[in-house]
C-alpha positions in Angstrom: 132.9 114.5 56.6 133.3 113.9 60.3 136.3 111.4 61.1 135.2 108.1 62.8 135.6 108.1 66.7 138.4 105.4 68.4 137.5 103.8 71.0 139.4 105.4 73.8 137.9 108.7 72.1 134.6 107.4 72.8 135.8 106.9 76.4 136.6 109.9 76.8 133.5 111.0 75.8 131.9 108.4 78.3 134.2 109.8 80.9 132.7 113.7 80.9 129.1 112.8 80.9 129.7 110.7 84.3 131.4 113.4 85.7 128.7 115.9 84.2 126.4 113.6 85.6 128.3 113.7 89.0 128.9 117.2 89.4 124.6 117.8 88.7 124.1 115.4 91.2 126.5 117.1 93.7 125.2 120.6 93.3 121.9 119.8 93.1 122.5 117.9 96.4 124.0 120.3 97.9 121.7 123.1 97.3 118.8 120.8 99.1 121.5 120.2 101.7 120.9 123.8 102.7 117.1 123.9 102.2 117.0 121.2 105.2 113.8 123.4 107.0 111.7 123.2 104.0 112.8 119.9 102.8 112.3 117.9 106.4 108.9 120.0 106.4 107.9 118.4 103.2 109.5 114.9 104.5 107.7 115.0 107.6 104.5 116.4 106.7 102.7 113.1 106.3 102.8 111.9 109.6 100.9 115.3 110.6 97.1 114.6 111.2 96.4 118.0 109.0 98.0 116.6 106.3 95.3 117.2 103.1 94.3 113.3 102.5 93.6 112.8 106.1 91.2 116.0 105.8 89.7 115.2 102.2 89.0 111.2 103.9 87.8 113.0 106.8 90.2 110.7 109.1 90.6 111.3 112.9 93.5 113.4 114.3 95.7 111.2 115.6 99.7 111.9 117.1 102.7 110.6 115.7 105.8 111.1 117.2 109.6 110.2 115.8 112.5 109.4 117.8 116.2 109.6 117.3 118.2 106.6 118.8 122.0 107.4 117.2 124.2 109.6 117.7 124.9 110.4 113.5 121.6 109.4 112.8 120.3 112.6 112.2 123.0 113.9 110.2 123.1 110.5 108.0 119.5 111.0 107.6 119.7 114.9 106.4 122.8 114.0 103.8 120.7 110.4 102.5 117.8 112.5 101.8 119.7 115.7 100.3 121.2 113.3 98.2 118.0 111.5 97.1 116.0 114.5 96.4 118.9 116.3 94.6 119.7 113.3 92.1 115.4 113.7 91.2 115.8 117.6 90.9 119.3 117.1 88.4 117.3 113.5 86.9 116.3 115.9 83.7 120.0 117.0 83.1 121.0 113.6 83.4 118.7 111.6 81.3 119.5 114.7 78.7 123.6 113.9 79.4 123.2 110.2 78.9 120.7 110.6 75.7 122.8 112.7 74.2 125.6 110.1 74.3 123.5 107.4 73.1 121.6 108.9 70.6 124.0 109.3 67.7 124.4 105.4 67.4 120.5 105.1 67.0 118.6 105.3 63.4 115.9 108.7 63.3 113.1 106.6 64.0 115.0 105.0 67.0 115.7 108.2 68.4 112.3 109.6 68.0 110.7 106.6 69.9 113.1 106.8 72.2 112.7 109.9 72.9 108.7 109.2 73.5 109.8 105.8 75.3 111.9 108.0 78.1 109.6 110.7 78.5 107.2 108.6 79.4 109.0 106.4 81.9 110.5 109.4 83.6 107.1 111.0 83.7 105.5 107.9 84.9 107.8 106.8 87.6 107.2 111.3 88.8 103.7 110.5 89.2 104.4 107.0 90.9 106.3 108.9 93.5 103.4 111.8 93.8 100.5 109.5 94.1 103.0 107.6 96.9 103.4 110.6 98.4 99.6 112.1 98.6 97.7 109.1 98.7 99.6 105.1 99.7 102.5 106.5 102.1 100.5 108.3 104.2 97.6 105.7 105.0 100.0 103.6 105.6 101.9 105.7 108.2 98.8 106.6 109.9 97.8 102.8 110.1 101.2 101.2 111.0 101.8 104.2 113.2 98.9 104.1 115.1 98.1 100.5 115.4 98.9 98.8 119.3 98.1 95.3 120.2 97.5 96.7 123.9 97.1 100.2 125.2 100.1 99.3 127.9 102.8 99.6 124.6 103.6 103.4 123.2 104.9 103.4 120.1 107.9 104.9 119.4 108.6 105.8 115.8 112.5 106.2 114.5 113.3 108.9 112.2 115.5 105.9 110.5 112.6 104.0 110.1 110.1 106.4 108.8 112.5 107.9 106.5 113.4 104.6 105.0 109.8 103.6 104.5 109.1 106.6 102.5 111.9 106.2 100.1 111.7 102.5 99.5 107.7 102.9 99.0 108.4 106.1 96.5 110.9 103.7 94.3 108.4 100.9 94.1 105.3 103.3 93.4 108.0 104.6 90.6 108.5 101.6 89.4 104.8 100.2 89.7 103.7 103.2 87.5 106.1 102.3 84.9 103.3 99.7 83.9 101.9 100.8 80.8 105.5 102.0 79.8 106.7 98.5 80.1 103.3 96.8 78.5 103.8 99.5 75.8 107.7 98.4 74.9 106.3 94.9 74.9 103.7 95.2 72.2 105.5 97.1 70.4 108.4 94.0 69.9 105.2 91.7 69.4 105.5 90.1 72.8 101.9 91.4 74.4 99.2 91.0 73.2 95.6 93.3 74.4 93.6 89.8 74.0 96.0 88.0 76.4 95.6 91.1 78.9 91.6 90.9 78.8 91.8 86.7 79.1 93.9 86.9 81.7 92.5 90.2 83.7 90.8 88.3 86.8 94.2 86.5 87.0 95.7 90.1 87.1 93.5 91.8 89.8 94.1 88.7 92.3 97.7 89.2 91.5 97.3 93.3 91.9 95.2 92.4 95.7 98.3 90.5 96.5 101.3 92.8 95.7 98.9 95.5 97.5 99.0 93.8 100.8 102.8 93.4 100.5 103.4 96.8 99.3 101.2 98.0 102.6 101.1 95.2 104.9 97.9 96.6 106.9 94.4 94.9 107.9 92.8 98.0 106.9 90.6 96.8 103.8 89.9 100.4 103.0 93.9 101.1 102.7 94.1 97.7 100.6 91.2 99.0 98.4 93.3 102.2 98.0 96.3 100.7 97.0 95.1 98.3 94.6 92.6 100.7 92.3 96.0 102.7 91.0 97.6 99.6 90.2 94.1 98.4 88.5 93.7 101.6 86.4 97.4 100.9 85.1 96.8 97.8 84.3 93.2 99.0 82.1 95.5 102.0 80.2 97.8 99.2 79.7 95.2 97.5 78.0 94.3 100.3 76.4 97.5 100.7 75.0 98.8 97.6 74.2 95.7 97.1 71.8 96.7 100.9 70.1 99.7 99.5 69.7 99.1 96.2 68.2 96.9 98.1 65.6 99.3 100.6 64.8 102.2 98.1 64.5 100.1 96.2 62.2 99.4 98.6 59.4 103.2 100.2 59.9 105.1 100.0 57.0 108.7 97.9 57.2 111.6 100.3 57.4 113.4 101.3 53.9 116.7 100.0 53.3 118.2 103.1 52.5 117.8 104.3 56.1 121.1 104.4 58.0 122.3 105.3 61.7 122.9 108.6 62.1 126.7 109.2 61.0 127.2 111.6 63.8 129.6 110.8 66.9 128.7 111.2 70.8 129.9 115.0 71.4 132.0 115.5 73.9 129.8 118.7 74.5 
């Protein structure tokens, strides 16, 4: 039988998946630190007029130029986005590092759900960033980038500025798409109901119209429309699944007694 873990044992334990978690990061980083023609190709692509939703909308070529007004800016640029896209590429590793120190304090069933529960956010909050990426980003930036209140200004674009907007709107398209993750986790403790969901759905879609125009401050309506339908068909899966999930919970049966956490210790693996 395995001997119980101290504390300080289990800090030790804590201690080598953060630096695990570090070094994956690091290298990872690194590598993409190296790649900076392909990854600033990628980065940049958007603001091109050939970029594949402006042809599939069938939007007019339009130029978009960036500018560089610092002396490190470039450099802090390059590193911030190295570092960004290297923590996604190493993201598997580390949720497996972190799981695998959590899990052995959770009951069978715990871990099994849990299992389902972060597959799904991480695979939600991937597609958050791609649909960003494809489809809200780059209307935006054609919009925002384009738009003059007189034909006497020229817009000058930052680097800073563009790459900024594309990482802040890829974290809140993340997050945005954890929706029916969240809406899931919340049935399934009793807290949501699918009735409340369907009484309060015109509620919803005035609440959806205005995160939209904050999320992409534009006049375009079309861009607004855009925005808001993802957010809409989340909110209809959620529905979806909250009412699964009320059923299910329902006819589940209570857990047996006799089931125990999992004697096992975090490994120091």
């Amino acid at each position: 039988m395995e001997e119980q873990m101290t504390f300080w044992d289990h800090l030790d334990v804590l201690r080598g998946s953060i630096i695990r978690v570090l070094v994956a990061a690091a290298v990872m980083g690194i590598g993409v630190f190296f790649l900076k023609d392909r990854l600033f190709d990628l980065v940049l692509w958007p603001r091109d007029s050939d970029f594949p939703t402006y042809r599939l909308l069938g939007a007019e070529p339009f130029d978009l130029h960036l500018i560089n007004t610092e002396l490190t800016e470039q450099f802090m640029i390059h590193m911030k986005v190295s570092l960004v896209v290297g923590l996604m590429v190493a993201s598997p590793y580390i949720i497996y590092i972190l799981f695998k120190f959590i899990s052995p304090a959770l009951y069978d069933n715990e871990r099994r759900a849990s299992v389902r529960l972060v597959g799904a956010a991480y695979g939600m909050f991937m597609v958050g960033i791609v649909v960003n990426y494809f489809l809200i980003f780059p209307l935006t930036v054609r919009f925002l980038g384009t738009y003059s209140v007189s034909s006497e200004v020229e817009t000058l674009l930052t680097l800073s500025s563009y790459v900024d907007t594309l990482l802040l709107m890829c974290l809140v398209f993340g997050i945005v798409f954890e929706i029916p993750v969240i809406a899931w986790l919340l049935a399934r403790f009793g807290m949501l109901k699918a009735s409340w969901m369907s009484q309060y759905r015109r509620h919803a879609i005035v609440a959806i119209l205005v995160a939209a125009a904050i999320i992409t401050p534009t006049a375009d309506i079309m861009t607004l429309i855009v925005v808001s339908l993802p957010i809409w068909l989340l909110y209809e899966v959620s529905i979806w699944i909250v009412r699964f999930t009320n059923t299910n919970t329902k006819s589940e049966p209570c857990l047996e007694e006799s089931e125990s956490p999992s004697p096992s210790s975090p490994s120091s693996e």
